[in-house]
N, C-alpha and C positions, 0 to 999 in steps of 0.2 A: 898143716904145719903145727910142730907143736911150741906151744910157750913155757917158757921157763916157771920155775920156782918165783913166789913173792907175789905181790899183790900190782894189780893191773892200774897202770897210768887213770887219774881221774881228770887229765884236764878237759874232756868234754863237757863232765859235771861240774865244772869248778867255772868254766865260760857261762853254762846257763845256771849255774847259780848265780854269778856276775850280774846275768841278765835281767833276771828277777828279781833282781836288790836294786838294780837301777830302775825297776818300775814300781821300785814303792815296797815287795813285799818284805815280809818281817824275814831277820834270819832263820827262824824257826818253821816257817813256813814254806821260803825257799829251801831249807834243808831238805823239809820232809818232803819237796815237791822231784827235789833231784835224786833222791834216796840215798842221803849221807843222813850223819848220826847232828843233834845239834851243835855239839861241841866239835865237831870237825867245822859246821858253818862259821861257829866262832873264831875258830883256828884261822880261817881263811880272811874272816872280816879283819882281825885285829895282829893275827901273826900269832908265832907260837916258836916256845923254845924248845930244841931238840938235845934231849939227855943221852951219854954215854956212861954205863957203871956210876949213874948216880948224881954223873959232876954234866953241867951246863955244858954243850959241845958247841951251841949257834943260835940261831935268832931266822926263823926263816920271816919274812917279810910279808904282813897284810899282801892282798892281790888289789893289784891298782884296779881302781873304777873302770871302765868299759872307754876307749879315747875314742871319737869317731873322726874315723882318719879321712883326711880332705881327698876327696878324691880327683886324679888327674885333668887335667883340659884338656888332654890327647881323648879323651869318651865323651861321647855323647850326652849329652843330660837326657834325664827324660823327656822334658817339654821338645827337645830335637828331635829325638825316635818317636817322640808321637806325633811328630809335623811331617817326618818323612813317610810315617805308616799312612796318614791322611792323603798325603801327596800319590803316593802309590795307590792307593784306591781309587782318586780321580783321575788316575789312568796315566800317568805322569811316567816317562821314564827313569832309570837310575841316572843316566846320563843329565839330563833336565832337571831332577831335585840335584843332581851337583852342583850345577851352574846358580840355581838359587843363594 
């Protein structure tokens, strides 16, 4: 397949840049970990304005912190899939860990 003209989506770099800022490291050091320039890191920490012929066209928005999204009560926690994989080893049906 081929791709267009322009330059390629960054958001995969731009999550683990995210990531790496939320574990402490410097922007400078997450940039050069994700292979972005520093001043893009910056771009991304604090926001940056986009120019047309000279004159201010927008304001694109810092990238919000990493949210850890709650996850559902319809799944299993771990501590349950590692009671049920226990249960199953001691020979236990699927039928019988249901009932549990």
């Amino acid at each position: 397949m081929k791709k267009g003209p322009g330059r390629r989506p960054l958001s995969a770099k731009r999550q683990r840049f995210m990531e790496l800022r939320e574990r402490g490291w410097s922007i400078q050091a997450a940039a050069r970990e994700v292979g972005v320039s520093r001043t893009a890191g910056n771009n991304w920490v604090r926001g940056y304005k986009t120019y047309r012929a000279g004159q201010v066209t927008g304001f694109v928005p810092a990238l919000e912190r990493l949210v850890v999204r709650e996850i559902s009560s319809r799944y299993l926690s771990q501590d349950e899939r590692i009671e049920i994989a226990d249960l199953q080893l001691q020979g236990l049906s699927v039928r019988e860990i249901g009932r549990r």
